[in-house]
C-alpha positions as CSV (number, residue, x, y, z in Angstrom):
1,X,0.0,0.0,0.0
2,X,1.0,3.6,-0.8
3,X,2.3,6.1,1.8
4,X,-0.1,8.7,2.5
5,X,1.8,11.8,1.4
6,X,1.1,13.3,4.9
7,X,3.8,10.8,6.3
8,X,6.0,12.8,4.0
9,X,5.5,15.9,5.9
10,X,7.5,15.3,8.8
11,X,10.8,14.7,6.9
12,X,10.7,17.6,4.9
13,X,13.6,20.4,5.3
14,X,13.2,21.7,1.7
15,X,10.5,23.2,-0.5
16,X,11.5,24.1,-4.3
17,X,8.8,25.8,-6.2
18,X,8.1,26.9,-9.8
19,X,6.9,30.5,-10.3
20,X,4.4,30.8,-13.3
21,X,1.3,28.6,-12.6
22,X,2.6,28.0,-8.9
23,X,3.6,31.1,-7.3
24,X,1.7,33.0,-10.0
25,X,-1.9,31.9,-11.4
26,X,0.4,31.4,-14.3
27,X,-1.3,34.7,-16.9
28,X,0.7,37.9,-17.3
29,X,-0.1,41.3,-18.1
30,X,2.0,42.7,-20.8
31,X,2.1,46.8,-20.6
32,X,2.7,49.1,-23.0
33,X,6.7,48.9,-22.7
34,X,6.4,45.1,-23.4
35,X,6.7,44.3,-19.4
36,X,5.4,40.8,-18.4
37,X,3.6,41.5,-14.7
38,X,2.4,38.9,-12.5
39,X,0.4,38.0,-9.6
40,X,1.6,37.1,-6.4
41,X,-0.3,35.9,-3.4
42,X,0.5,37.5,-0.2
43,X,-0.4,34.3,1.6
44,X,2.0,32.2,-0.5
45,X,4.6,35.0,0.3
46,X,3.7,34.8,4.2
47,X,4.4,31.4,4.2
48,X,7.6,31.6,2.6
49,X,8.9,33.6,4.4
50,X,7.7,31.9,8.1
51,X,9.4,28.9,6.2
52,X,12.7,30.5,5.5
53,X,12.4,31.9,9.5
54,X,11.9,28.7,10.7
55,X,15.0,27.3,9.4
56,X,13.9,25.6,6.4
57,X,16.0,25.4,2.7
58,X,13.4,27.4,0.2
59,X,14.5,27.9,-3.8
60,X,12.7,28.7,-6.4
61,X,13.3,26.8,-9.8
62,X,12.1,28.8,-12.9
63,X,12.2,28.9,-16.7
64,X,10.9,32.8,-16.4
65,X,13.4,35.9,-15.8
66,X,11.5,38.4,-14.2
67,X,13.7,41.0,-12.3
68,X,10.3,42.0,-10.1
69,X,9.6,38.3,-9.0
70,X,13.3,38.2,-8.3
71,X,12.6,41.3,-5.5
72,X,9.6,40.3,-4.4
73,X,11.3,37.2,-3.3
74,X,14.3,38.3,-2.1
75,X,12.4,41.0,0.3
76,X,10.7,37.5,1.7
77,X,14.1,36.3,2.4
78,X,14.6,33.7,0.3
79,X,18.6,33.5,-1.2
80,X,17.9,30.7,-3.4
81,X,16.6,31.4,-6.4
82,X,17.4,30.6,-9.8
83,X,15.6,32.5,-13.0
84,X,15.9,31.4,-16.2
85,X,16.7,27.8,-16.3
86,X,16.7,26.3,-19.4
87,X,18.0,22.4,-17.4
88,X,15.7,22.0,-13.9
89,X,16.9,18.8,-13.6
90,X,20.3,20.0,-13.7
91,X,20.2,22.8,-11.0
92,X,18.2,20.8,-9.0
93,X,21.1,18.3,-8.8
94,X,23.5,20.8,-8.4
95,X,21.2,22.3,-5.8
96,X,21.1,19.2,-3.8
97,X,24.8,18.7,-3.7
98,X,25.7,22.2,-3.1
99,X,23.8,21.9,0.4
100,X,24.0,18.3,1.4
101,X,20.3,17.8,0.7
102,X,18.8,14.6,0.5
103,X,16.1,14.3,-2.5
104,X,13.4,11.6,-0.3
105,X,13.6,15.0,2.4
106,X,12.6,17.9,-0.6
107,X,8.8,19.1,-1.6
108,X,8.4,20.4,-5.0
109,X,5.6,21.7,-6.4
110,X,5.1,22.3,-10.3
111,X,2.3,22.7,-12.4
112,X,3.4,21.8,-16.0
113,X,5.8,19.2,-18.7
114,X,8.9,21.7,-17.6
115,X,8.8,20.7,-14.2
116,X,8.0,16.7,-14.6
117,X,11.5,15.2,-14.7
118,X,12.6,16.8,-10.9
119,X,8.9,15.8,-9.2
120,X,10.0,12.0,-10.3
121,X,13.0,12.6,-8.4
122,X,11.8,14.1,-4.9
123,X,10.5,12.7,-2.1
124,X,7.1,15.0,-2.4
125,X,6.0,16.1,-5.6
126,X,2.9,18.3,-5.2
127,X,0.7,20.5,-7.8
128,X,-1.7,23.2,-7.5
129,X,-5.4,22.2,-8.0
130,X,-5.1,23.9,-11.6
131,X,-1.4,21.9,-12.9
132,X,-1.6,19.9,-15.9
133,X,-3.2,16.4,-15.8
134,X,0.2,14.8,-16.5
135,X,2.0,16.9,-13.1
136,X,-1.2,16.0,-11.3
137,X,-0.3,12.1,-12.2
138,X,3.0,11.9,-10.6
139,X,2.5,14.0,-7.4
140,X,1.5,12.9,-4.2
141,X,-0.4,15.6,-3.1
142,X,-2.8,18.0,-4.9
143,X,-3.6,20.9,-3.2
144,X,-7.4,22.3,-3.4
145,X,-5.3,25.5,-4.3
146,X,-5.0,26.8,-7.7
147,X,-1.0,28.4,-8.7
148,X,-0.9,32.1,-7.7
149,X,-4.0,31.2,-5.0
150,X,-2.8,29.8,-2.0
151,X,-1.5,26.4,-2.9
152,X,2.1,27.4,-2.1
153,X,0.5,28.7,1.6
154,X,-1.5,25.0,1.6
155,X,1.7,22.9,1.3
156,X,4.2,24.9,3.6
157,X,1.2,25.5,6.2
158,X,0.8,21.7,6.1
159,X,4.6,20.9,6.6
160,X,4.8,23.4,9.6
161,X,1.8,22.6,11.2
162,X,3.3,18.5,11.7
163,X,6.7,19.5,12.4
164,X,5.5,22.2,14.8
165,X,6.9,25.3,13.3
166,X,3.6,27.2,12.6
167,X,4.6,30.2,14.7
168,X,3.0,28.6,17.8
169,X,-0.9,29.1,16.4
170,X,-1.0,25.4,15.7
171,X,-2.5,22.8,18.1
172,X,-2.4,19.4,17.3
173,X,-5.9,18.8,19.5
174,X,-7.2,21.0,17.3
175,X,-7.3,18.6,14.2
């Protein structure tokens, strides 16, 4: 019998994310100067950044090269973050390696083809409620979140809440 992915949860020190479709709803805005803008949640970005306070590895893993979703996530702390990758599989290698990271103790969530070959690889592949049917396939756990909506917020929340790390709101009795 499968694992539940919830016994995953415990043993998680790392959470890699895509941006477009997961920490975006994945549409842009183009302005008259040809800028592509996105939307952000400020949930998802609350979480990160409890996540990066309470110890934990958090990268972000992205085809895209925006300069603004570069800020917005360094001003949430995060020092990990790679734009423009043509090869996730091969920065998520070299990520591993670089800080002694197992791949069975890393949540990744992804919503489309780009993203497939790393989920195979980690110990919790995850998708927003609105990924691809083919991402949906291979992860473990799909949140009732859609990408850009709270499904980045659903997954961390989830790890912090069993490992106890929730900023002390969390109460087991309470489940």
């Amino acid at each position: 019998m499968e694992k539940s992915y919830k016994e995953y949860l415990e043993h998680i020190t790392t959470f890699i994310f895509d941006v477009d479709g997961v920490l975006t709803d994945g549409t842009v805005i183009i302005n008259t100067n040809g800028d592509l803008l996105r939307n952000m949640s400020i949930k998802d970005g609350y979480s990160l950044k409890t996540a990066v306070d309470q110890g934990f590895n958090v990268c972000v893993i992205s085809g895209g090269s925006n300069e603004g979703v570069r800020k917005r996530l360094e001003g949430l702390g995060l020092k990990d973050i790679f734009l423009g990758v043509s090869n996730k599989i091969e920065k998520f290698k070299s990520y591993l390696e670089s800080k002694g990271i197992k791949k069975e103790n890393v949540l990744f969530m992804g919503d489309d083809i780009p993203d497939f070959p790393v989920m195979k690889l980690v110990g919790l592949p995850c998708a927003p409620q609105d990924a691809v049917p083919e991402i949906k396939n291979i992860s473990k756990y799909v949140s009732h979140k859609k990408g850009g909506k709270g499904c980045v917020r659903d997954v961390i929340e989830q790890v912090l809440k069993v490992q106890g790390k929730w900023n002390g709101f969390y109460d087991a009795k309470y489940d």
